[in-house]
N, CA and C of each residue as an Amber inpcrd file, in Angstrom:
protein
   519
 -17.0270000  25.3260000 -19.6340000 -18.0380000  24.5880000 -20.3620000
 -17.5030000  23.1940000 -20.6870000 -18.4250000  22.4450000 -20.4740000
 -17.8430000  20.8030000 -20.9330000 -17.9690000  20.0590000 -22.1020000
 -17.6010000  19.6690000 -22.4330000 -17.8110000  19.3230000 -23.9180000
 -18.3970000  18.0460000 -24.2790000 -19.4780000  17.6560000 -24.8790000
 -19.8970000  16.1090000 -24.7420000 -19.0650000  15.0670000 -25.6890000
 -18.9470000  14.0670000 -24.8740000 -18.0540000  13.1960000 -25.4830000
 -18.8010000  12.6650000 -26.7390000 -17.8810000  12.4030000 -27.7830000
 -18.0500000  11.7290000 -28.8160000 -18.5040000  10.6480000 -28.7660000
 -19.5500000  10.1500000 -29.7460000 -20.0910000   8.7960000 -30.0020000
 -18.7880000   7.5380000 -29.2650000 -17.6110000   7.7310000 -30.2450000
 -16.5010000   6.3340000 -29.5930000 -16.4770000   6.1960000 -27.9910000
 -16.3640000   7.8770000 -27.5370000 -15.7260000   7.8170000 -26.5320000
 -17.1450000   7.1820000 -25.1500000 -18.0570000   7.6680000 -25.9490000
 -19.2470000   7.0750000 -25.2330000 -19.3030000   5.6120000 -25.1180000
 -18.9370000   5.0460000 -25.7200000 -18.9920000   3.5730000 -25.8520000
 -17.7600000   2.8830000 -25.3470000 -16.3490000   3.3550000 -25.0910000
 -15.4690000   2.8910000 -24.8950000 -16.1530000   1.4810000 -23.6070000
 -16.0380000   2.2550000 -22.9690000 -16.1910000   1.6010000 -21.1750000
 -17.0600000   0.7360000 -21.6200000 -18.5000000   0.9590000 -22.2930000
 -19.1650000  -0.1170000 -21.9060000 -18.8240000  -1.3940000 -23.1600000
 -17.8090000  -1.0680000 -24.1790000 -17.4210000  -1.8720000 -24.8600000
 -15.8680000  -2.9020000 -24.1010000 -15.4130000  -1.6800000 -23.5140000
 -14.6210000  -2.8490000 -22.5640000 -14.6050000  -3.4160000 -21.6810000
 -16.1520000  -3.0070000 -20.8090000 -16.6140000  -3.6420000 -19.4560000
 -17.4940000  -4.9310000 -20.0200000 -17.6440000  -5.1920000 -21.6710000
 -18.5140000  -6.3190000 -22.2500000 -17.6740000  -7.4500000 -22.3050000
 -16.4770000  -6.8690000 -22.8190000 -15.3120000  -7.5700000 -23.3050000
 -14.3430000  -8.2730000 -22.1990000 -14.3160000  -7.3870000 -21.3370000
 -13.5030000  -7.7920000 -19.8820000 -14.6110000  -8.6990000 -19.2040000
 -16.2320000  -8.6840000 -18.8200000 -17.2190000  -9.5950000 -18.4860000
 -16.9410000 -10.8080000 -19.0510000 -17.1080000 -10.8100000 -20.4790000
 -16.9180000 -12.0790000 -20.9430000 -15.4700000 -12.7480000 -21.1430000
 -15.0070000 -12.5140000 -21.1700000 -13.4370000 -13.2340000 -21.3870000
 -13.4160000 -13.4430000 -19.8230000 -13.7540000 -12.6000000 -18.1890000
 -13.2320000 -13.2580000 -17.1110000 -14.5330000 -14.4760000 -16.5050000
 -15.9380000 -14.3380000 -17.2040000 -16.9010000 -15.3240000 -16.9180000
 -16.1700000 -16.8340000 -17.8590000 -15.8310000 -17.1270000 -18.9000000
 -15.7670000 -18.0070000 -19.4070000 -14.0040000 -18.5050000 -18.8630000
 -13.3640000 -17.7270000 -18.2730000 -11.9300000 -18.1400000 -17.6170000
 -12.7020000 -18.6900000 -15.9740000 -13.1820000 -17.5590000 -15.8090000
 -13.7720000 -18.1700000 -14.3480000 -14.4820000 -19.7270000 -14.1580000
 -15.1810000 -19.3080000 -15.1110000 -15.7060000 -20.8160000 -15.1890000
 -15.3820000 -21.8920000 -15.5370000 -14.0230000 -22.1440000 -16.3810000
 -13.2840000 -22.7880000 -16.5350000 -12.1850000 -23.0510000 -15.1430000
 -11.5640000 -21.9810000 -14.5240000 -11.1990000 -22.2730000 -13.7310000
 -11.8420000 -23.3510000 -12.1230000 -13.3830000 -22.6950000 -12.2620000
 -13.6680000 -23.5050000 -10.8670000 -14.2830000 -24.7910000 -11.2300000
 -14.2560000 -25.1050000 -12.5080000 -14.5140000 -25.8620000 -12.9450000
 -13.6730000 -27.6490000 -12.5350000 -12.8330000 -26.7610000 -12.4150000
 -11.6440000 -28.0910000 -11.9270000 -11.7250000 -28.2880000 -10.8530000
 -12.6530000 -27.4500000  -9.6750000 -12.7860000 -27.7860000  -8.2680000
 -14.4350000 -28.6570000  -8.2560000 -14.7020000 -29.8440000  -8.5200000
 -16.1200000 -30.3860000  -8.6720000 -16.9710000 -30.3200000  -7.3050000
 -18.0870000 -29.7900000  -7.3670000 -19.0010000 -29.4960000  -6.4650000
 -18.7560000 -28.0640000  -6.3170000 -17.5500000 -27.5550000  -6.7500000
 -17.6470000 -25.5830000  -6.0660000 -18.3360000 -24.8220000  -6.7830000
 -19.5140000 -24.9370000  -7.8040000 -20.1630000 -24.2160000  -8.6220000
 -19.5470000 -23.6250000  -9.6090000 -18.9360000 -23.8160000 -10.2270000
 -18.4580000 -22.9540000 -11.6700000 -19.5130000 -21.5660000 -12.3760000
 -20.5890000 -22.0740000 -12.0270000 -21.3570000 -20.4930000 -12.6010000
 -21.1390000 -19.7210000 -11.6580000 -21.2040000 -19.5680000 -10.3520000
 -20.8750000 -19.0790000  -8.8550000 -19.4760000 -18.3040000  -9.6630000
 -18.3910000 -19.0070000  -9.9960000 -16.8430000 -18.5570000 -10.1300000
 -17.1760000 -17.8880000 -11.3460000 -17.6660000 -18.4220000 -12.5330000
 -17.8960000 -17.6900000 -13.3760000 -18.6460000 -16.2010000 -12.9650000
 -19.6210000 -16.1700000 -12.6870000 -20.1850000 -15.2250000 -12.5390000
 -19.4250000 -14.2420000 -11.3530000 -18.7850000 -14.4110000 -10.0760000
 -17.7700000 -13.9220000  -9.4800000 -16.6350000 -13.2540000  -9.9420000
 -15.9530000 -14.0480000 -11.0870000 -14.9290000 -12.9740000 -12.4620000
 -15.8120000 -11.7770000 -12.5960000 -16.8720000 -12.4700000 -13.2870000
 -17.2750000 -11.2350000 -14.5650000 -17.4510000 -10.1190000 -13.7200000
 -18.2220000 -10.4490000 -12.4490000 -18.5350000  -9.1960000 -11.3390000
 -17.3840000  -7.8490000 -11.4820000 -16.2040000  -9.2250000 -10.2240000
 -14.7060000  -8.4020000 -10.6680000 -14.0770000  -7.7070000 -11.9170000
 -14.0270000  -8.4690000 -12.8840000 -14.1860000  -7.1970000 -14.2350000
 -14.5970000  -6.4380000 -14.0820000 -16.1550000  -6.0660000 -14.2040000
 -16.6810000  -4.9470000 -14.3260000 -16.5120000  -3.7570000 -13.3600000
 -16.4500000  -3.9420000 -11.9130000 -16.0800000  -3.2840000 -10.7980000
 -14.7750000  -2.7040000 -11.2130000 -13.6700000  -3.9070000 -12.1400000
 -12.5670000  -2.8610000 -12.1250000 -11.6420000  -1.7400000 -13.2150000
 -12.9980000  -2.0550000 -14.0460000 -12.6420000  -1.7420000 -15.4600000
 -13.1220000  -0.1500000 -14.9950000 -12.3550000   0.1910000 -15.6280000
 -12.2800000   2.3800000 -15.4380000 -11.8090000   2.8690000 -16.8250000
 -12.2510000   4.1770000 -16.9910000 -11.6720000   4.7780000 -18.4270000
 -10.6400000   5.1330000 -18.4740000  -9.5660000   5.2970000 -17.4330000
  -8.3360000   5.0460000 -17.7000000  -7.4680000   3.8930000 -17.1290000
  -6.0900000   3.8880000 -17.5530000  -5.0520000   2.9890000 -16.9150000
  -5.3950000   2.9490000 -15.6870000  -4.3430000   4.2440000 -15.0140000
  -4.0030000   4.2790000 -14.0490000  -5.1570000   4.3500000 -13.0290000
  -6.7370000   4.4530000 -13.1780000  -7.6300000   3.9630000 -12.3200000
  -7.7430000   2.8900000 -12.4100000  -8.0750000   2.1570000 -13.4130000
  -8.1360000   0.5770000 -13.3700000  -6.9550000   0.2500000 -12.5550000
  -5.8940000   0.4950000 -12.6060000  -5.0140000   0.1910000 -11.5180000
  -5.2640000   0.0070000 -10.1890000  -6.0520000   1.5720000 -10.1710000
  -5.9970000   1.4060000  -9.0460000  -7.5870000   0.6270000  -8.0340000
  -8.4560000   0.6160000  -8.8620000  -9.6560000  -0.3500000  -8.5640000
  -9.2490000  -1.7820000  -8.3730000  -8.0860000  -1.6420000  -9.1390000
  -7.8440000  -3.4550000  -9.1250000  -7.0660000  -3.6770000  -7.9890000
  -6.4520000  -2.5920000  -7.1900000  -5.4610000  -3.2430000  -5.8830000
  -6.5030000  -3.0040000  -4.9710000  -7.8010000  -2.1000000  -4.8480000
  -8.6330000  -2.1980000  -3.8850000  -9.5120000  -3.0870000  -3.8820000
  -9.8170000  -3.9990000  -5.2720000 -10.7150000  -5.1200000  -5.4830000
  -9.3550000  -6.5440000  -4.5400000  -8.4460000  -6.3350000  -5.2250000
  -7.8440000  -7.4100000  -4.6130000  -7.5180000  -7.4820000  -3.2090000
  -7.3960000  -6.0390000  -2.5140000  -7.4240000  -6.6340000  -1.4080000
  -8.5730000  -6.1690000  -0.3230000  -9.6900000  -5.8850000  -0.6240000
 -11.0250000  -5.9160000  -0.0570000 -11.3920000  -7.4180000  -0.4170000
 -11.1360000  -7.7950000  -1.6110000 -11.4690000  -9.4450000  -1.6260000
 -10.8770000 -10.0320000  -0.5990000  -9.8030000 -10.2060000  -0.5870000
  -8.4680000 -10.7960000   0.3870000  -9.3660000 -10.6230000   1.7980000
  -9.1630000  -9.4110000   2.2090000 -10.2540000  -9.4910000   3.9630000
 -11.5590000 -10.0710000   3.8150000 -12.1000000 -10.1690000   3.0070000
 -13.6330000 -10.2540000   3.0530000 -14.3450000 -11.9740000   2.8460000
 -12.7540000 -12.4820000   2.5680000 -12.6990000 -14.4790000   2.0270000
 -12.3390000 -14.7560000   3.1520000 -11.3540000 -13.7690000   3.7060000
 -10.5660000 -14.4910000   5.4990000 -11.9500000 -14.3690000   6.1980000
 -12.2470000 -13.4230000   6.2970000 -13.4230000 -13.2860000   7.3500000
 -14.4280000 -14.2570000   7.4260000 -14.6480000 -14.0120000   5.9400000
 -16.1780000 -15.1960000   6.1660000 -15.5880000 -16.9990000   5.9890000
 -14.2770000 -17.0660000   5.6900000 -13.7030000 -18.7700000   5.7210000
 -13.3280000 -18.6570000   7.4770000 -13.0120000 -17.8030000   8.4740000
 -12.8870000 -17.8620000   9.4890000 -14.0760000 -17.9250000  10.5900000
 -15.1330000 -17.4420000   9.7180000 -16.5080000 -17.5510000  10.4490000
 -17.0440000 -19.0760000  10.3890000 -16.8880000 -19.3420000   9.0040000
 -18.1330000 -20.6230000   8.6620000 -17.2400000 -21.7420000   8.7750000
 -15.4590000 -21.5610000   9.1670000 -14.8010000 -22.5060000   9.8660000
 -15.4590000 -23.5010000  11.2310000 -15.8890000 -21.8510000  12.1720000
 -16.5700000 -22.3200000  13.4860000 -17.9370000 -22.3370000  13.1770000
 -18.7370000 -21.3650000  12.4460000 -20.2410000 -21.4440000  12.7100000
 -21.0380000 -21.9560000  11.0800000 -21.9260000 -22.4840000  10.8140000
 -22.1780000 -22.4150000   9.7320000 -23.4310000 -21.4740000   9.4660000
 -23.6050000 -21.0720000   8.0530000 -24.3190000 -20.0810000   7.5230000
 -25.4270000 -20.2010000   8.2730000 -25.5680000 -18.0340000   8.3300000
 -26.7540000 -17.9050000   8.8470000 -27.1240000 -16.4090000   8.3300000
 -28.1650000 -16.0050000   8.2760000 -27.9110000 -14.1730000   7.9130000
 -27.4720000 -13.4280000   9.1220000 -27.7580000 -13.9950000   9.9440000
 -26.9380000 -12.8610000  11.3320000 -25.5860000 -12.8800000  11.4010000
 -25.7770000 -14.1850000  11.5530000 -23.8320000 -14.5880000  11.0160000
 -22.9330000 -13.5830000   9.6790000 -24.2230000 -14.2350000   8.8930000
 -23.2640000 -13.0020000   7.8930000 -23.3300000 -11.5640000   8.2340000
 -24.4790000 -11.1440000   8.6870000 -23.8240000  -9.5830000   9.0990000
 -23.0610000  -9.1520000   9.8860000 -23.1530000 -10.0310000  10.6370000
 -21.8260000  -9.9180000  11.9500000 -20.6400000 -10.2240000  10.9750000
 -20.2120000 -10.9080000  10.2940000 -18.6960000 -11.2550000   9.2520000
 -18.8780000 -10.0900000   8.5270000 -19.9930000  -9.4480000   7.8020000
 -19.6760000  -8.1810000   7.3660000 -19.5010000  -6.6860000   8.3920000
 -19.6940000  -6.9840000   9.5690000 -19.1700000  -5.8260000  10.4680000
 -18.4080000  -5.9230000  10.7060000 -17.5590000  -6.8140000  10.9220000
 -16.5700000  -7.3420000  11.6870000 -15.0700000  -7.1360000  10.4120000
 -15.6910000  -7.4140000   8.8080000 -14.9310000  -7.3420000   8.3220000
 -14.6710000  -5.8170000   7.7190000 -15.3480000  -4.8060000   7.9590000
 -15.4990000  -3.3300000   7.9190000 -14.5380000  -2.8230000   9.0040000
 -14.9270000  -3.2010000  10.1450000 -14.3390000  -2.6100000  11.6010000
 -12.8700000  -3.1580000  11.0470000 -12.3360000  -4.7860000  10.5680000
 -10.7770000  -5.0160000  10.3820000 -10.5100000  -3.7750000   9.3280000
 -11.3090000  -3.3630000   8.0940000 -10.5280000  -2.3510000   7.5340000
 -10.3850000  -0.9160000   7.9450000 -11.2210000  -0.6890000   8.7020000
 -11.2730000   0.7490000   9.7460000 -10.0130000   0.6490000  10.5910000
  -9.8150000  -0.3860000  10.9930000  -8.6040000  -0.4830000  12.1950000
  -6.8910000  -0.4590000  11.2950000  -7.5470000  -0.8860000   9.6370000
  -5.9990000  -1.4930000   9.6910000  -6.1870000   0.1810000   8.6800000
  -6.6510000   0.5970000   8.7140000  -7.0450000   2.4250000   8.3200000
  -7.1710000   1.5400000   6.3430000  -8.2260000   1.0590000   5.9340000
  -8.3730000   1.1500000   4.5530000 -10.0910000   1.0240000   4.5860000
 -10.7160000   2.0880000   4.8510000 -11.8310000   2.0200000   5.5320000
 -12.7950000   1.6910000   4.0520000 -11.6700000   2.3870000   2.7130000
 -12.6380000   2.3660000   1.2920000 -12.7050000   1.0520000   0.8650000
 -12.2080000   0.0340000   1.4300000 -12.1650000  -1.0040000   0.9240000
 -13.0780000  -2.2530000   2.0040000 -13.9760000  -1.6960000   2.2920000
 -14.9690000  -2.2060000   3.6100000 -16.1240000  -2.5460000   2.4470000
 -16.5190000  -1.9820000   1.4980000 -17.5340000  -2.5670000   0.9010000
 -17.2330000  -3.1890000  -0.1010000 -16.2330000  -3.6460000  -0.8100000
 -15.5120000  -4.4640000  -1.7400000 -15.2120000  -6.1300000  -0.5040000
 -14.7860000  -5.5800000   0.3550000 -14.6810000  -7.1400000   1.6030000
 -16.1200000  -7.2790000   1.9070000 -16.8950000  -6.2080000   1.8930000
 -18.5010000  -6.7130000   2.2920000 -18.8110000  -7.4780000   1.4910000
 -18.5440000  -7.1080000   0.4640000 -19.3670000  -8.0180000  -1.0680000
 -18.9920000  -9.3140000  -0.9630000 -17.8740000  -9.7320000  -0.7990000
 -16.8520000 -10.8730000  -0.7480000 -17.3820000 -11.9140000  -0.0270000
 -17.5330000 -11.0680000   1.4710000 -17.9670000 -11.6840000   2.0650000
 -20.0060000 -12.5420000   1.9350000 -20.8170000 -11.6900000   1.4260000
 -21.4740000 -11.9960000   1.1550000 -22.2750000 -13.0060000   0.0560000
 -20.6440000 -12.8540000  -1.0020000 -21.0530000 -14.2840000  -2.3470000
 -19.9510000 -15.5950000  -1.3970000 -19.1080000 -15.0150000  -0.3710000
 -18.8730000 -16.4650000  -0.0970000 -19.6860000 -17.1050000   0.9460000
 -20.2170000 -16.3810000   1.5620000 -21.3460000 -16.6700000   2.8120000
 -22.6090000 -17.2840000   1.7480000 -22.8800000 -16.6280000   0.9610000
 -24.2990000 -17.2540000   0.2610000 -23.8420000 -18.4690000  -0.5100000
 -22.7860000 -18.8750000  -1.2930000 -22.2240000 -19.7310000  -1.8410000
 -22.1260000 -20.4380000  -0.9330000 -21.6830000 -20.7450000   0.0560000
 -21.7430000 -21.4920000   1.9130000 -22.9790000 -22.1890000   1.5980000
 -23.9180000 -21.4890000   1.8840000 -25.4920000 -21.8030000   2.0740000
 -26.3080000 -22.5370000   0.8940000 -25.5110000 -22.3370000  -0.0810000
 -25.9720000 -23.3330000  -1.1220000 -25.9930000 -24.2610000  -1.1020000
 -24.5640000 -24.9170000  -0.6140000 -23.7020000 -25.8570000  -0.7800000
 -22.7520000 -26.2410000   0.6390000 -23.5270000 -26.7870000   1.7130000
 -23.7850000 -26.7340000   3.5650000 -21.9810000 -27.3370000   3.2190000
 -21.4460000 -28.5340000   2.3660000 -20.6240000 -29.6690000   2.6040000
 -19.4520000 -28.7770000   1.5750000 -19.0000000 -27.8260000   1.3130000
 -17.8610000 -27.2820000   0.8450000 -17.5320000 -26.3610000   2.1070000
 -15.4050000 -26.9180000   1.6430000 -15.2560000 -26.4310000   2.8310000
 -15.0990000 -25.2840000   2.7520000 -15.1220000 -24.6390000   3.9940000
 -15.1690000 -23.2310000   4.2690000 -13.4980000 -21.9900000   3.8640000
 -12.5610000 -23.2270000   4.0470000 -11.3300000 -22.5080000   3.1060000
 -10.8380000 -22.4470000   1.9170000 -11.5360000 -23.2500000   1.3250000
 -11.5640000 -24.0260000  -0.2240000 -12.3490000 -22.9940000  -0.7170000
 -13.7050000 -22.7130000   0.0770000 -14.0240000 -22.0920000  -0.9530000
 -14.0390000 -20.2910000  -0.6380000 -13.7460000 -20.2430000   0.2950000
 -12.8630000 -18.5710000   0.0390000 -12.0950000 -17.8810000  -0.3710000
 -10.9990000 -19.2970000  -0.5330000 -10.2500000 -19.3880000  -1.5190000
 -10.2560000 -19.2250000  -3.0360000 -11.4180000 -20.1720000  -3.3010000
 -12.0490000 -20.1610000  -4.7520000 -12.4730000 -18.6850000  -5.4140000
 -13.2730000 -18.2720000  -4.2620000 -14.1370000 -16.8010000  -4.6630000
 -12.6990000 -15.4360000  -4.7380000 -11.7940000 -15.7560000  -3.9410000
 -10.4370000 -14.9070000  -3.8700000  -9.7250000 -15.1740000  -5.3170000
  -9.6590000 -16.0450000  -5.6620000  -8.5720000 -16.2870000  -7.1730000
  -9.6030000 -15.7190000  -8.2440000 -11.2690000 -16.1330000  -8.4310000
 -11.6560000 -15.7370000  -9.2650000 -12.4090000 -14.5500000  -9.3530000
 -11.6210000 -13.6960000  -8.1220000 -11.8350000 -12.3790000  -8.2540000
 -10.7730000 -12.0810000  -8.5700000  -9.6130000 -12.3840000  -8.5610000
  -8.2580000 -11.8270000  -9.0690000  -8.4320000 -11.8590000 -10.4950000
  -8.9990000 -13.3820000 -10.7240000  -9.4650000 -13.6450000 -12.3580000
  -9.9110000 -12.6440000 -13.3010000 -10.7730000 -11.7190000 -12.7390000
 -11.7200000 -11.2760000 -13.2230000 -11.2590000  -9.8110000 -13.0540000
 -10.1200000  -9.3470000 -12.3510000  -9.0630000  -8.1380000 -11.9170000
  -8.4620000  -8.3600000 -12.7850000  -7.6790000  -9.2020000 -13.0780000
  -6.5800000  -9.3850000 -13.8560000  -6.9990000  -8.9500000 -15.6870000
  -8.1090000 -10.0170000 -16.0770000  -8.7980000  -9.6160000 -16.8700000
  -8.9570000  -8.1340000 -17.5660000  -9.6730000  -7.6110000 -16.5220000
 -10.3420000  -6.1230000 -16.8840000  -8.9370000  -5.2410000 -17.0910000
  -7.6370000  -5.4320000 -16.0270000  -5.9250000  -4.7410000 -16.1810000
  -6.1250000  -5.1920000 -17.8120000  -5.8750000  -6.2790000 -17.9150000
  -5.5060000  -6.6400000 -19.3440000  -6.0700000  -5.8540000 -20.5660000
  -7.4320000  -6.1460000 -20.1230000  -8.6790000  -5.3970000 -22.1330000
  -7.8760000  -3.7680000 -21.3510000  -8.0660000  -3.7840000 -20.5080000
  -7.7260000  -1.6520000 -20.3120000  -6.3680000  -1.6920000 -21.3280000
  -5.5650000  -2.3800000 -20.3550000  -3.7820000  -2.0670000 -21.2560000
  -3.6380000  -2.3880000 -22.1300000  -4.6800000  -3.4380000 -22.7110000
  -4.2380000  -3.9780000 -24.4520000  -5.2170000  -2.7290000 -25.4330000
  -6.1410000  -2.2590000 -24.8210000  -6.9220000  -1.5650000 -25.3720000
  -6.1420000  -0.0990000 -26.1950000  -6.5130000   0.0890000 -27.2980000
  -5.6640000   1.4280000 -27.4140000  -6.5750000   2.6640000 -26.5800000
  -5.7820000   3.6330000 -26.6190000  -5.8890000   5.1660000 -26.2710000
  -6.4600000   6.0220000 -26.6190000  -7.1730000   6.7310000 -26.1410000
  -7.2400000   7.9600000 -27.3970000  -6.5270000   8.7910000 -26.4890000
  -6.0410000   9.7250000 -27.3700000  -5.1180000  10.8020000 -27.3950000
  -5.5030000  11.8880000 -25.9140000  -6.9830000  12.0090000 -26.3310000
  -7.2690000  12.5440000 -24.6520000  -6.7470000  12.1800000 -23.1680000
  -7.2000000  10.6870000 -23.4150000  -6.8950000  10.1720000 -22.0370000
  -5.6750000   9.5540000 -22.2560000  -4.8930000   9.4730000 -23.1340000
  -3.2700000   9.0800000 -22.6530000  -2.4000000  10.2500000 -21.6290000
  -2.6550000  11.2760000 -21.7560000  -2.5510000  12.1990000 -20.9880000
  -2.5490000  11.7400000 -19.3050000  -3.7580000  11.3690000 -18.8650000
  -4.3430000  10.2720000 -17.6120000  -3.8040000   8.9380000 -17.2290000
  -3.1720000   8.5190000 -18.5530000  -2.6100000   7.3460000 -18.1750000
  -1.1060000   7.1910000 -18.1980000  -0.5700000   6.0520000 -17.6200000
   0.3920000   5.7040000 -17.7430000   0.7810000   4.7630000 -19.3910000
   1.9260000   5.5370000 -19.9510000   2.0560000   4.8090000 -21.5230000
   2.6970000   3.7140000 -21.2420000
């Protein structure tokens, strides 16, 4: 029989997926802020994403969401800065950079991390299309750090966050 979680415990996550949103939107946006013309709400809003994707009710998952966010990001910025290097935005284009960047994680065997590079690929392909005259490594680049931004973030509220006694058990102290 399962036992229903307590009022706190009900709220944890979505009190630290609020907390991790906002602290990596207002870093994000500060950060791309210093790149003029690369959209700062784009970066902002790109953190907060990453937060939330990697925030989990325990440590040691947030851990581990955050090495598959970082490097499904990582394939999914090469792909589409290697596409819109040679071709510029198109939607076929982008689905072809999102097959293409699925099939690289099938081959290099991290097949779970094909829709985390899909995504990637798709806010840097649409961010492309906004904005025809940013370059295509600059800003894959951009969308790659302020997804780390926004990883890094969500590690942080998890590990600064206290415990409850249940799930320290689950986590690493």
């Amino acid at each position: 029989m399962t036992t229903r979680p307590s009022r706190p415990e009900r709220l944890l996550i979505p009190a630290q997926i609020a907390l991790a949103a906002l602290l990596a939107y207002l870093i994000g946006f500060g950060f791309t802020s210093l790149f003029p013309g690369y959209l700062p709400k784009i970066g902002a809003l790109w953190s907060a994403i990453s937060a939330v994707v990697v925030t989990q009710l325990t440590r040691e998952d947030t851990r581990k969401s955050a090495s598959l966010r970082v490097l499904g990001t990582a394939i999914g910025a090469t792909t589409s800065a290697v596409y819109l290097s040679l071709l510029p935005f198109h939607p076929i284009g982008m689905a072809a950079a999102i097959f293409a960047t699925g099939v690289i994680c099938g081959a290099i065997n991290i097949p779970s991390h094909g829709r985390l590079a899909a995504i990637t690929v798709l806010v840097v392909m649409v961010t492309a299309s906004l904005s025809p005259a940013l370059n295509p490594g600059l800003n894959a680049l951009l969308r790659f750090a302020e997804s780390c931004i926004g990883t890094a973030v969500a590690v942080l509220v998890v590990l600064l966050w206290p415990q409850r006694r249940e799930l320290r058990g689950n986590a690493p102290r």
